[in-house]
mmCIF file of the C-alpha atoms, coordinates in Angstrom:
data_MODEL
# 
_entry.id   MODEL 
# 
loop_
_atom_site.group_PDB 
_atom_site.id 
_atom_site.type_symbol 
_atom_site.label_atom_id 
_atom_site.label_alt_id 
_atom_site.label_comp_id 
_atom_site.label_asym_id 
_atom_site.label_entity_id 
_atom_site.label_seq_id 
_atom_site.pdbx_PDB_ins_code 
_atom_site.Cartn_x 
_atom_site.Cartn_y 
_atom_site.Cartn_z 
_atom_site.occupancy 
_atom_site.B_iso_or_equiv 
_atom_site.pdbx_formal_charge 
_atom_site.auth_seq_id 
_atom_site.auth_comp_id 
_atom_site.auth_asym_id 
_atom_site.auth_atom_id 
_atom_site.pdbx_PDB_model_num 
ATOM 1   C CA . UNK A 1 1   ? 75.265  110.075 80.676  1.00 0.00 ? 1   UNK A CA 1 
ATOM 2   C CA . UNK A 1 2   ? 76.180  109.635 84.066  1.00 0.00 ? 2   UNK A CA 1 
ATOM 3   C CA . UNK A 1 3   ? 75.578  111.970 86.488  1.00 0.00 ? 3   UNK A CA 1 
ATOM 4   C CA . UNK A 1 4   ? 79.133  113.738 87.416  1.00 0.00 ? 4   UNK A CA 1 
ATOM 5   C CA . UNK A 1 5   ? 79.750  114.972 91.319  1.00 0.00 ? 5   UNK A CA 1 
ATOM 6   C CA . UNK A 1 6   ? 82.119  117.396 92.447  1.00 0.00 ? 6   UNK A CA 1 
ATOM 7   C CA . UNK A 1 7   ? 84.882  115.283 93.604  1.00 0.00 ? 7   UNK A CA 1 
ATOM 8   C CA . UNK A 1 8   ? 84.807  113.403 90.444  1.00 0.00 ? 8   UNK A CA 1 
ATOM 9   C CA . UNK A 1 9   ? 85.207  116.344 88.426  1.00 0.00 ? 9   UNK A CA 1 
ATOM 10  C CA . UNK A 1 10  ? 87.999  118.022 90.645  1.00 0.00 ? 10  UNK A CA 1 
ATOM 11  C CA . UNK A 1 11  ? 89.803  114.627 90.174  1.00 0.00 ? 11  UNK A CA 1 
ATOM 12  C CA . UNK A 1 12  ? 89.374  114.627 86.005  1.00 0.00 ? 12  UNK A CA 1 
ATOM 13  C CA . UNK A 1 13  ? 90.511  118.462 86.070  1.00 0.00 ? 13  UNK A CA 1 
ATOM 14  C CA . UNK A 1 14  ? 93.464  117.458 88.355  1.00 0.00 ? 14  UNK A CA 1 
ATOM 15  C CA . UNK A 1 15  ? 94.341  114.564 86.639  1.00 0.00 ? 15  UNK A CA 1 
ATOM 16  C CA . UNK A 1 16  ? 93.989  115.963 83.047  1.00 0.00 ? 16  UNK A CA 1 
ATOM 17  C CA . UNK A 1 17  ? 95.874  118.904 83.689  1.00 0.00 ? 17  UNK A CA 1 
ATOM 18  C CA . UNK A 1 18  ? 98.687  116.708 84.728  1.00 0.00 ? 18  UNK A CA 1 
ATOM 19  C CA . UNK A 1 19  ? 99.215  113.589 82.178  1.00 0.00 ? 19  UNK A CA 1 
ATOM 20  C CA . UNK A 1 20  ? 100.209 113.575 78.560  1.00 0.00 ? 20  UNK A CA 1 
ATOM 21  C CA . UNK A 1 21  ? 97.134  111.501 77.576  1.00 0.00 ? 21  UNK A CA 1 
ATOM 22  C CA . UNK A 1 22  ? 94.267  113.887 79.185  1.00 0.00 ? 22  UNK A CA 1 
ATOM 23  C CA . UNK A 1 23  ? 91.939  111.992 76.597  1.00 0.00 ? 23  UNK A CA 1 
ATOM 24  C CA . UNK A 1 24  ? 92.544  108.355 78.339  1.00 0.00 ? 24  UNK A CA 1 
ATOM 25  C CA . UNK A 1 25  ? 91.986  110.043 82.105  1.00 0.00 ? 25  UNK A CA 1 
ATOM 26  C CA . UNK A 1 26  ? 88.701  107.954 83.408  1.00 0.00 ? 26  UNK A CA 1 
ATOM 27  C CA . UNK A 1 27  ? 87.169  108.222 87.237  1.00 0.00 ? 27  UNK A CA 1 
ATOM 28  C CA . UNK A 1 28  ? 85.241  105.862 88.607  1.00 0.00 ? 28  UNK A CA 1 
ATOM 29  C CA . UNK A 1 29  ? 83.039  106.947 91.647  1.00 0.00 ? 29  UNK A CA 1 
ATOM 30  C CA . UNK A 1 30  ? 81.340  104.285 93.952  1.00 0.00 ? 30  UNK A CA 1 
ATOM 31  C CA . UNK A 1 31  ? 79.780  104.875 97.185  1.00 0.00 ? 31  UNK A CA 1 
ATOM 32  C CA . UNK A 1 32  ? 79.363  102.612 100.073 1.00 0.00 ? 32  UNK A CA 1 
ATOM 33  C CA . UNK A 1 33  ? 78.937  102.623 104.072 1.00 0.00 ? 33  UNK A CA 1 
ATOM 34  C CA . UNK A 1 34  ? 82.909  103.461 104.182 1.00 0.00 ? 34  UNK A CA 1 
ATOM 35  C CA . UNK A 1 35  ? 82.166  106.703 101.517 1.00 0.00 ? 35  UNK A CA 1 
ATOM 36  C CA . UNK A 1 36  ? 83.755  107.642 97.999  1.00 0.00 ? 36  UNK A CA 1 
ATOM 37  C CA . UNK A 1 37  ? 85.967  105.633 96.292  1.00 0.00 ? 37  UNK A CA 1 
ATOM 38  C CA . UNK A 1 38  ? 87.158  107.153 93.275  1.00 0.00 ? 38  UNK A CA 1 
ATOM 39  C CA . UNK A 1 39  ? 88.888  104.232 90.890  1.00 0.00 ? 39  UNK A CA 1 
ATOM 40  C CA . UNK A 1 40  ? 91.675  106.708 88.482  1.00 0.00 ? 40  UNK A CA 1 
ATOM 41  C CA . UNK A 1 41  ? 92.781  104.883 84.998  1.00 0.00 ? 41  UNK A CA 1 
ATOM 42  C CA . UNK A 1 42  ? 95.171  106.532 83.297  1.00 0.00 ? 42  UNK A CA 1 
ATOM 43  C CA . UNK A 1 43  ? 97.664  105.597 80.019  1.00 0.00 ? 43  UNK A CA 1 
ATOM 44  C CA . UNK A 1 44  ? 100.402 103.397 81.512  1.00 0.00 ? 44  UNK A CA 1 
ATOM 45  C CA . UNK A 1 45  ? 102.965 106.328 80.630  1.00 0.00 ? 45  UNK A CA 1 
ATOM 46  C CA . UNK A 1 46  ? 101.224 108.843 82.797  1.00 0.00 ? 46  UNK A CA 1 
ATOM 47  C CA . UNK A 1 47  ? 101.833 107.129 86.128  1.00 0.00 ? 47  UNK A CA 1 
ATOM 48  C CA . UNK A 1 48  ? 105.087 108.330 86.670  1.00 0.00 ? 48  UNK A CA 1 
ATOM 49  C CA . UNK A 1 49  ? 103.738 111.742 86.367  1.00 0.00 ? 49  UNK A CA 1 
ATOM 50  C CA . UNK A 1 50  ? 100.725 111.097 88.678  1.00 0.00 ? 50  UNK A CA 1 
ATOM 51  C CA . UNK A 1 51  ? 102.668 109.002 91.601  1.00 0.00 ? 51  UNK A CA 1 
ATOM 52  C CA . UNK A 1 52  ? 105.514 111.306 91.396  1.00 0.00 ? 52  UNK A CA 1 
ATOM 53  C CA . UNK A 1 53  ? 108.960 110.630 93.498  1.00 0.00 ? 53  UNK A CA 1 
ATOM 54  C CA . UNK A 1 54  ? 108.491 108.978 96.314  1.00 0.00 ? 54  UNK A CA 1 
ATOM 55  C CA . UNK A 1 55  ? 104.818 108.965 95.866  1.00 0.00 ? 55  UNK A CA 1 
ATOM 56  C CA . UNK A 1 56  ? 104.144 112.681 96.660  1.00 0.00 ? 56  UNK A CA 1 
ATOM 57  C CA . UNK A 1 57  ? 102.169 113.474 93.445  1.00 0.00 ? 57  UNK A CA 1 
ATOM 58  C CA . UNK A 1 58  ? 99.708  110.993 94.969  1.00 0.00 ? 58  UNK A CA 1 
ATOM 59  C CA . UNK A 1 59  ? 99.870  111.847 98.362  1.00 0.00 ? 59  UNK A CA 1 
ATOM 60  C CA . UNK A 1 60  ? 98.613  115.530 97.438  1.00 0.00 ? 60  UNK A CA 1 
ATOM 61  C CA . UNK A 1 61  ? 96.277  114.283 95.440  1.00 0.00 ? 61  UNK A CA 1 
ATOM 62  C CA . UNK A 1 62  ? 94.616  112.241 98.119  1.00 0.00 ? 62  UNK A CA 1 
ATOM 63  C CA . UNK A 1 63  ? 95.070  115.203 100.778 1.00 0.00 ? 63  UNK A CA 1 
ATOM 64  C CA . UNK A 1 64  ? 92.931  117.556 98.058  1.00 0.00 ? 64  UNK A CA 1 
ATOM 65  C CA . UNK A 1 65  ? 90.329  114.809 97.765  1.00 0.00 ? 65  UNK A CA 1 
ATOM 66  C CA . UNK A 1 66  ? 89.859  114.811 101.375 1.00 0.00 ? 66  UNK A CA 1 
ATOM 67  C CA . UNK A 1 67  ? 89.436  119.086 101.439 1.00 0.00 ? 67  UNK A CA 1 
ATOM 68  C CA . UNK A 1 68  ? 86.719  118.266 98.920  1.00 0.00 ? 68  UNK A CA 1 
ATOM 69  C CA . UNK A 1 69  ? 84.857  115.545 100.577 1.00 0.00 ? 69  UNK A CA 1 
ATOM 70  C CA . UNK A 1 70  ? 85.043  117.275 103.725 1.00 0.00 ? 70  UNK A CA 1 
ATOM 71  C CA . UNK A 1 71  ? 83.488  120.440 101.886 1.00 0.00 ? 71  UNK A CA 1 
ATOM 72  C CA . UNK A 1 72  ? 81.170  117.893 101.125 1.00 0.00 ? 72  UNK A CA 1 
ATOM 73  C CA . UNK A 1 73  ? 80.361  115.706 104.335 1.00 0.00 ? 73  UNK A CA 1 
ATOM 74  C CA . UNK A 1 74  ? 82.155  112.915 102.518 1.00 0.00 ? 74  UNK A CA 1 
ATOM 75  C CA . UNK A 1 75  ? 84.747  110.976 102.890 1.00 0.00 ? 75  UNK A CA 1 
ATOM 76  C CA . UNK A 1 76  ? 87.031  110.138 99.209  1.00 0.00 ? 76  UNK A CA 1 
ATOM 77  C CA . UNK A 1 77  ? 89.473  107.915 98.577  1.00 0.00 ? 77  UNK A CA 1 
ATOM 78  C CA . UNK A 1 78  ? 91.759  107.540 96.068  1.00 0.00 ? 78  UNK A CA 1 
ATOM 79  C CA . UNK A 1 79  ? 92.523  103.931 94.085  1.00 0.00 ? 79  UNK A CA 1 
ATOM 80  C CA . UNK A 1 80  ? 95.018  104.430 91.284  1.00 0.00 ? 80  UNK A CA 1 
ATOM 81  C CA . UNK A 1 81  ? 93.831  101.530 88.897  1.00 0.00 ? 81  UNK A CA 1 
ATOM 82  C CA . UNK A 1 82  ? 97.183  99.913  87.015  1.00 0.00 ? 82  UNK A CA 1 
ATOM 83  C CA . UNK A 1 83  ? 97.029  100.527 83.569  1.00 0.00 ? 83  UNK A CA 1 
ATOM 84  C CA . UNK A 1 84  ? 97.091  97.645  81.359  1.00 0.00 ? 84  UNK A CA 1 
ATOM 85  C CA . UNK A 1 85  ? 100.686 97.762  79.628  1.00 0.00 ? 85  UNK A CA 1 
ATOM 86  C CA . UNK A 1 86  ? 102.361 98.718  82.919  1.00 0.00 ? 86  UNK A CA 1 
ATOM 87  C CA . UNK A 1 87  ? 105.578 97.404  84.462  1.00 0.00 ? 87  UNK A CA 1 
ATOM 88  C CA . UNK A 1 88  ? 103.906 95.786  87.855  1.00 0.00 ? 88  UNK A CA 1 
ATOM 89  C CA . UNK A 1 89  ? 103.976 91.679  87.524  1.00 0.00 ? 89  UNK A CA 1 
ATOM 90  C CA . UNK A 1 90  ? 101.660 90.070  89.032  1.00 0.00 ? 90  UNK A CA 1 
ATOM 91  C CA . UNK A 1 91  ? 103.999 89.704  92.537  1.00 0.00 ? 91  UNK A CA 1 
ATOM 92  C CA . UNK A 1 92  ? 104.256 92.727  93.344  1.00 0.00 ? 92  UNK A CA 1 
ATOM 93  C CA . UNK A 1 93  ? 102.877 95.358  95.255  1.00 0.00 ? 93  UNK A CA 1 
ATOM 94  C CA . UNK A 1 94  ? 99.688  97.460  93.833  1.00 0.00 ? 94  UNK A CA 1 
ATOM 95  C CA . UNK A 1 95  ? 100.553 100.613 93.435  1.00 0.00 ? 95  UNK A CA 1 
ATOM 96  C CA . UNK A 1 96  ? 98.136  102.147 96.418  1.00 0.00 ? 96  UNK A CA 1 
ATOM 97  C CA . UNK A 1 97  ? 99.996  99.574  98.943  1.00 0.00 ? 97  UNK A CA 1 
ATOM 98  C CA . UNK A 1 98  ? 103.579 101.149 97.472  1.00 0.00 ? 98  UNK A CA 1 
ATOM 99  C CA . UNK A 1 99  ? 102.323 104.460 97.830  1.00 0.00 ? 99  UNK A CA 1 
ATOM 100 C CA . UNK A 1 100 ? 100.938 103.753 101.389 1.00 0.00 ? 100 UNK A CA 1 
ATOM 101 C CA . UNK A 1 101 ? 103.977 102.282 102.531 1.00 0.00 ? 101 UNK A CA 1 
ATOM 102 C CA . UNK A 1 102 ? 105.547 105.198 102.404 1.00 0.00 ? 102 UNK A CA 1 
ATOM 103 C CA . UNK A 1 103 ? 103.334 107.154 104.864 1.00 0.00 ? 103 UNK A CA 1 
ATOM 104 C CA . UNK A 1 104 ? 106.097 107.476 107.671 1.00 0.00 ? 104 UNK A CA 1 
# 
C-alpha cells in the first residue's frame, strides 16, 4: 500500500465528502523540484459539483491545499484529471486552464 501524506488525505476527505461517487475519488501525489502535485480523478458526473459556478468549488479547494502545504513547508497544487466520459472534446480547454482563466 502506498504510503498516504497529509495533503493527500485532506484532499480524499474533501473530495469524498463532496461527490456522489466517494468510491471512484482517486489522488495522485507526485513530488518534484516545483513541490506537490496532487492529480484528482473523479466520476465524470461529480465535476460539476467539484468545479462549482464559476470555478469557485475549485478555487477553495486549491486555497485549502496551499494552508496545508504551508503547514507543511510544501508547496501543493491541484490538477483536476478529466474523467473519461466527460463533455470536453479534444479542442478545448482542460479544465485547470478554464478554471485559471478565471483568476481576475
Amino acid at each position: 500500500m502506498a504510503e498516504k501524506y497529509k495533503d493527500q488525505d485532506f484532499l480524499e476527505y474533501v473530495i469524498k465528502s463532496l461527490v456522489g461517487y466517494p468510491d471512484d475519488v482517486k489522488v495522485d501525489r507526485k513530488v518534484d523540484e516545483m513541490g506537490v502535485l496532487l492529480t484528482l480523478h473523479i466520476h465524470p458526473e461529480d465535476m460539476g459539483r467539484i468545479i462549482g459556478r464559476s470555478g469557485n468549488t475549485a478555487k477553495a479547494i486549491r486555497t485549502l491545499l496551499k494552508v496545508v502545504g504551508r503547514a507543511n513547508n510544501a508547496l501543493v497544487n491541484l490538477k483536476i484529471e478529466e474523467p473519461e466520459g466527460g463533455r470536453r472534446s479534444a479542442s478545448t480547454q482542460s479544465v485547470d486552464d478554464v478554471v485559471d482563466d478565471l483568476k481576475l
